[in-house]
C-alpha positions in Angstrom: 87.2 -2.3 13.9 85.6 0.5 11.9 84.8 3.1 14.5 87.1 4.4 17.4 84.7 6.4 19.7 87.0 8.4 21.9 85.6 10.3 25.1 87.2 12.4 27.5 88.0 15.9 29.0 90.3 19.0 27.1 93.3 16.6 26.8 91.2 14.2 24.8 89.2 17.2 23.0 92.5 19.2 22.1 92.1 22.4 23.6 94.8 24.6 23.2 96.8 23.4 20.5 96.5 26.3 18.0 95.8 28.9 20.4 94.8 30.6 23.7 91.3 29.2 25.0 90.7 26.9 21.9 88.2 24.5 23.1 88.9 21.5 20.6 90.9 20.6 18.0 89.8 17.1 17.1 91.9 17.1 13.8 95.0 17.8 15.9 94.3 15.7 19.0 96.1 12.3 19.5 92.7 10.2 19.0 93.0 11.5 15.5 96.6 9.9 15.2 95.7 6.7 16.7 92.9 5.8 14.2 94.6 6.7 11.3 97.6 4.1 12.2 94.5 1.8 12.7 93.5 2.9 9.4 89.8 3.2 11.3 87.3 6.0 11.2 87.1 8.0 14.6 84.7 9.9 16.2 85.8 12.4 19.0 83.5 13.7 21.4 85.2 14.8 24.0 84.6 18.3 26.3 86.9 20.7 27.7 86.1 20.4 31.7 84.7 17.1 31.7 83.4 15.1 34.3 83.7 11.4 34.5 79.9 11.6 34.7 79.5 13.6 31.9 82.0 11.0 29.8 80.0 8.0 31.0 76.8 9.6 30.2 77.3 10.6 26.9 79.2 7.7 25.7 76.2 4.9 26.9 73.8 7.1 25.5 75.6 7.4 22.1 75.7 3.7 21.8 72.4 2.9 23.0 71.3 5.2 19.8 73.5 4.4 17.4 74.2 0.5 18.2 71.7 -1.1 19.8 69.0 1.0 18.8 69.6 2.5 15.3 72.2 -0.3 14.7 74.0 2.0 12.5 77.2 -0.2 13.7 77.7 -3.5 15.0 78.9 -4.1 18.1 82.4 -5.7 16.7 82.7 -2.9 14.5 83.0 -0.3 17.6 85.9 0.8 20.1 85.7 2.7 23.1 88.4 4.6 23.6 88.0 6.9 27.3 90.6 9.5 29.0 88.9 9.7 32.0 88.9 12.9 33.7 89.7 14.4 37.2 87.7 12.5 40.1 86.8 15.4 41.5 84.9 17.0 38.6 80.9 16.4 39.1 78.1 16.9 36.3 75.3 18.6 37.5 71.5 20.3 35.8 70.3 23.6 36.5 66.3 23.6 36.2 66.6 27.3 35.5 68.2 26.9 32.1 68.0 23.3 31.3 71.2 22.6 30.9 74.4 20.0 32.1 77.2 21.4 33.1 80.4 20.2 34.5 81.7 21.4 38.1 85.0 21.8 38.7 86.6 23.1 42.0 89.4 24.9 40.4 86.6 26.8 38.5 86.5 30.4 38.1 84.0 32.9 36.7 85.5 33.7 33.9 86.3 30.4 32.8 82.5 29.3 32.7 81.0 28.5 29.2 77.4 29.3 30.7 75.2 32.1 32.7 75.0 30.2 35.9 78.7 31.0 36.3 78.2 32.2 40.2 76.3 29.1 40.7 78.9 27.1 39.4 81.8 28.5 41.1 80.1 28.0 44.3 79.2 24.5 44.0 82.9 24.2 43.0 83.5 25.4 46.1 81.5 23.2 47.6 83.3 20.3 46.2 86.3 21.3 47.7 84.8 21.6 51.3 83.4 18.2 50.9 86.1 16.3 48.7 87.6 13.4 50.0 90.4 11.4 48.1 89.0 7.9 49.0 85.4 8.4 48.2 86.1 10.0 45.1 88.3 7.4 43.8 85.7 4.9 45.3 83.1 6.9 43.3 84.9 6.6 40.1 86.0 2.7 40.3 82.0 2.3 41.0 80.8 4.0 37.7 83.9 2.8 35.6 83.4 -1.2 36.6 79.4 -0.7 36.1 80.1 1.1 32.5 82.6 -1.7 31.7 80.1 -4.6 32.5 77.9 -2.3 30.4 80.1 -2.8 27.0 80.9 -6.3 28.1 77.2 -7.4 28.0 77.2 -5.3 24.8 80.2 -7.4 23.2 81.9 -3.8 22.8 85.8 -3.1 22.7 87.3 -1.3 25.0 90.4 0.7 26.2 90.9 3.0 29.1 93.6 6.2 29.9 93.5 7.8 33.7 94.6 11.6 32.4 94.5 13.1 35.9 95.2 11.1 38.2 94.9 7.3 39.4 92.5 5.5 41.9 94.2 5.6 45.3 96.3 2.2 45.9 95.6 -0.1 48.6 98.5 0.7 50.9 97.1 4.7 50.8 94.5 4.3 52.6 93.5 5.3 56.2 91.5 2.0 57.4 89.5 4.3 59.9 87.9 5.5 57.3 84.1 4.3 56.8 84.8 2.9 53.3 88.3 1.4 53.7 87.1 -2.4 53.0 84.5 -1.7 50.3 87.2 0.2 48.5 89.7 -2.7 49.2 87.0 -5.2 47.4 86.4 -3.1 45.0 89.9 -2.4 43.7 90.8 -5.7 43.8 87.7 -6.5 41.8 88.7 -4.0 39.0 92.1 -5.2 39.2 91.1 -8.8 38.2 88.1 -8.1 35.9 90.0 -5.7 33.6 93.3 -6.8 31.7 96.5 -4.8 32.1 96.4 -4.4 28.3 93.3 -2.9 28.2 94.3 0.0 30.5 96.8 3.0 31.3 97.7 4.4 34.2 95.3 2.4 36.2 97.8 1.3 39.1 100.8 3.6 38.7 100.1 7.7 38.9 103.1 8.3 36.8 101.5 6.5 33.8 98.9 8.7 33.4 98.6 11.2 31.2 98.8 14.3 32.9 101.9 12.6 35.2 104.0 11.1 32.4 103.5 14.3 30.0 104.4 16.9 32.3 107.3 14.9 34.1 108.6 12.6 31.7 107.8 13.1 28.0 110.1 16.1 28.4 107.6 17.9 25.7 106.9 21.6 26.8 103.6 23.5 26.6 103.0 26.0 23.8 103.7 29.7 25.2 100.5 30.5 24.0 98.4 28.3 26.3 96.3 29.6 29.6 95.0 26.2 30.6 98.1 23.7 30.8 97.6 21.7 27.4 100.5 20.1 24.9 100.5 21.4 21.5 100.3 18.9 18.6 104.0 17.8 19.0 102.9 16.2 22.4 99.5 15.0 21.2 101.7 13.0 18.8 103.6 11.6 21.1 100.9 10.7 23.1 99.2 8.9 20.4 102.3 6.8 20.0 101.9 5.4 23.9 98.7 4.5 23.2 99.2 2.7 19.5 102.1 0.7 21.6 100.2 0.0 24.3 96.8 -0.8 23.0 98.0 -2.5 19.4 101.7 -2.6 18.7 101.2 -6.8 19.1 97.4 -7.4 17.7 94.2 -5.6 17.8 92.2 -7.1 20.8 
């Protein structure tokens, strides 16, 4: 491996970790820390308020320019490396100002890095009048399993992290609902095409990041910090999890 690409949302970006509203800190974040025990490059291009669409997006796209395209790297010389986001966070473009930008429902005005802030907090609203646990974690094990078969066809490494939260398990679900048996098949398909080893947090909530950080790492926040991030102490630790978990044994 020569290049750990690393994707994600603030947690992934380091927001926070020198001060109030800092919207990265890739030099202190634990990507950083786990490619320099790999003694690999890295590339970090996570964004605070990420949407899993917006991670899946830009990650494909980077590859298809600088892999298969450019060929600037092989594919064996490339890792993936995703935190994936909260399930409820959508990527949408406003024809007014050409732009993408990421919908959160907990958004508020003055939180919003662009001019259609009104906009935004109203179709964050929306998000909340429509969300719905099961779709959204059925919406998310769709995109992740069609991105995975993506690298796989590619010959590409990869590693995955749930930061906020984990698919809904089987024995959560209300089978009234209209997709209770295409989200059975499909967790059990993502449970047999992708290895334990290759993924944290996928089956247990308290192994993701958010979960195991905030209830058993036992690492506080900064006092500075507005948004709920760990300072570089806990980005450290982080990186450790992953190192253990990904390539304590081997690099696969």
């Amino acid at each position: 491996m020569k290049l750990l690409l690393v994707n994600g949302c603030s947690h992934t970006a380091g927001a926070e970790i020198e001060y109030k509203n800092q919207p990265t800190c890739y030099e202190k974040a634990w990507p950083k820390f786990v490619a320099d025990r790999l003694g690999c490059e890295h590339l970090n291009i996570a964004k605070a308020g990420s949407s899993n669409q917006r991670i899946i997006r830009t990650t494909q796209s980077w590859i298809i320019k600088n892999v298969l395209i450019k060929k600037k790297y092989k594919p064996e010389d490339v890792a993936i490396m995703i935190m994936w986001s909260g399930f409820d966070r959508k990527e949408v473009y406003f024809h007014d100002t050409n732009i993408l930008d990421d919908v959160n429902p907990l958004c508020k005005p003055e939180y919003i890095r662009t001019q259609m802030s009104k906009e935004i907090v109203r179709l964050g609203q929306s998000i909340v009048d429509f969300h719905d646990s099961l779709f959204s974690s059925f919406e998310f094990l769709t995109m992740m399993i069609n991105f995975t078969e993506f690298l796989e066809n590619n010959k590409i490494k990869y590693y995955y992290i749930n930061g906020m939260t984990a698919p809904l398990k089987k024995e959560w679900l209300d089978n009234t609902h209209t997709l209770y048996y295409d989200y059975m098949a499909l967790y059990d398909y993502v449970c047999e095409k992708i290895p334990d080893n290759r993924y944290i947090g996928f089956k247990e909530e308290m192994d993701t990041f958010w979960e195991h950080m905030s209830k058993i790492s036992q690492i506080p926040m900064p006092s500075h910090v507005e948004f709920a991030h760990w300072g570089e102490d806990g980005q450290k630790y982080w990186a450790d999890i992953v190192f253990k978990k990904f390539f304590n044994k081997k690099l696969i």
